[in-house]
C-alpha positions, 0 to 999 in steps of 0.5 A: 500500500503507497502511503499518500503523504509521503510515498512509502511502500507499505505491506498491505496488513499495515495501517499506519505508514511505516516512515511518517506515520500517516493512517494508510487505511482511509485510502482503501477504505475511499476505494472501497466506499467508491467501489460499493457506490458504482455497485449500487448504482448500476443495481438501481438502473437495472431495478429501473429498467426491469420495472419500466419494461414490466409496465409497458409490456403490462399496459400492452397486454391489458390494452393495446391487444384488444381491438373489435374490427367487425360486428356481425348482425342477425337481424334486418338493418340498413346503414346511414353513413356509420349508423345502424338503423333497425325497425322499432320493437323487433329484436336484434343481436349484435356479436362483436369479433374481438381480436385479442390474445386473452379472453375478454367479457364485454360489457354493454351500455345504451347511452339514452336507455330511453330509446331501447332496451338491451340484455347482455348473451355472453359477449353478444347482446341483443337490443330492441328499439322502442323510440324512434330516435338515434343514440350511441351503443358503447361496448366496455372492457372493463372501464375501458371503451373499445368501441363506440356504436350509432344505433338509430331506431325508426317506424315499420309502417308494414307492422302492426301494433300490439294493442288489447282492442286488436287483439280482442277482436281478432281472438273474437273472430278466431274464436267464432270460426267454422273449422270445418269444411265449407258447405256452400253450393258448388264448394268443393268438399272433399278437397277443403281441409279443416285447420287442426285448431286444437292440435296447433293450441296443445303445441303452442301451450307445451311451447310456451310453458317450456319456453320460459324455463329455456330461455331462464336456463339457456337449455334448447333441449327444453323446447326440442320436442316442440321444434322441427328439427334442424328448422329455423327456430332450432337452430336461431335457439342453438345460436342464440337462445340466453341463459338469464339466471347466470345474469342474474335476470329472472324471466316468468310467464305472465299470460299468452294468447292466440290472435290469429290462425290461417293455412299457407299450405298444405299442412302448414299454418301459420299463427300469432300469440301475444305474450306477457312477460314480467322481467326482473333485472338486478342490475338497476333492481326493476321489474317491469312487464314486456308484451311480445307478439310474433307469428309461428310457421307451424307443420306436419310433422310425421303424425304430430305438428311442431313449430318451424320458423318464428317471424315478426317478433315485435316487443312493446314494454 
């Protein structure tokens, strides 16, 4: 050890300079503070470093991945510019393709509640217009907007409005049909097939019934043997028929009725219900009771009928 005072070479084990007298030993011990300083420096860069790529590849994974470039639609629209305009009262449901490296659960807003109503099926949610007016559709990742969606809702002059005078006087007449052949002069009797009323009534009591435990359950199984295998309705339900009680929304029958009854071919009728509903949604805490009214393509099948389409759903709150 070279002392700094004089310049003496010391044995490395001494403290003190063997010529002057001068404490050697601050020397190392300046080397050795100068040494643990740069030490710890570099440590806290490293520290520094890792954390600030820790951050942005974690802000990238929960953010930057998810996008929604697509929203497919299954029901009838038409687009104005950017928005998406449907017919009032008639369901639709919107499936948002996410791109994204992880699962995502969207979450679903209406901005003016006023003008529709929206349930949320896993990650699609269906809507139903019942102002004519236009509004903003906003789909969430967490407290995070992916993607924001004008919805505009406007009359259908072709349909008809669900009313208690309509549909009383409707049943009224229903109710007072001859069901068997005619038998006018010069009508053909042996050709003119009588509406299997009674028949298409049980089919659509044992649909109705079973329906609401399908819908609460998200179970098609519930309603298949009221079904035309492979028909329109069954698989419309296999795609999107929603299981309420995982959401916490209870679903019960109130009432149904028939409005309407008429052959479209042979062995193939078609005819109108109306429904009440009460809904009870936890997530304003409101119960509030919704009419539905829809036509049924009911057919033969083998020696019994089942259900094959439904069309013109309407739904008034």
């Amino acid at each position: 050890m070279i002392c700094k005072n004089c310049g003496t070479s010391n044995s490395n084990n001494r403290t003190f300079c063997s010529y002057c007298g001068n404490n050697i030993d601050e020397s190392r011990n300046e080397k050795n503070s100068s040494s643990i300083l740069k030490i710890v420096i570099v440590m806290l860069s490293l520290v520094l470093l890792a954390g600030g790529g820790y951050l942005l590849l974690r802000g990238k994974l929960l953010n930057n991945d998810i996008s929604i470039n697509e929203i497919i639609i299954d029901g009838d629209y038409k687009m104005n510019n950017d928005t998406y305009v449907f017919d009032l009262n008639k369901v639709v449901i919107l499936n948002p393709k996410v791109e994204s490296s992880k699962d995502v659960d969207l979450e679903y807003e209406i901005e003016d509640s006023s003008v529709a109503t929206l349930v949320k099926l896993d990650n699609k949610c269906s809507i139903v217009g019942i102002k004519p007016q236009e509004t903003n559709l906003n789909i969430y990742n967490g407290d995070e907007i992916l993607k924001v969606v004008k919805i505009s809702f406007v009359e259908n002059n072709n349909g008809n409005d669900i009313s208690s005078d309509t549909n009383s006087e409707l049943s009224t007449n229903i109710n007072n049909q001859d069901n068997t052949a005619t038998n006018k002069p010069g009508a053909n009797t042996q050709t003119e097939e009588r509406i299997p009323v009674e028949e298409i009534e049980l089919l659509m009591n044992s649909f109705y019934n079973n329906y609401e435990d399908a819908i609460n359950y998200g179970m098609v199984s519930n309603v298949s043997g009221d079904l035309v295998q492979n028909g329109e309705l069954y698989n419309e339900f296999n795609r999107t028929i929603p299981n309420t009680y995982e959401k916490g929304i209870k679903i019960q029958l109130e009432d149904y009725n028939k409005i309407n009854i008429q052959r479209i071919s042979n062995e193939q009728y078609r005819v109108t219900y109306v429904a009440k509903w009460t809904i009870y949604n936890p997530n304003n805490d409101e119960t509030r009771l919704q009419s539905e009214q829809a036509d049924y393509i009911v057919k033969k099948s083998g020696s019994s009928y089942k259900i094959d389409k439904m069309q013109n759903l309407k739904i008034q709150k």
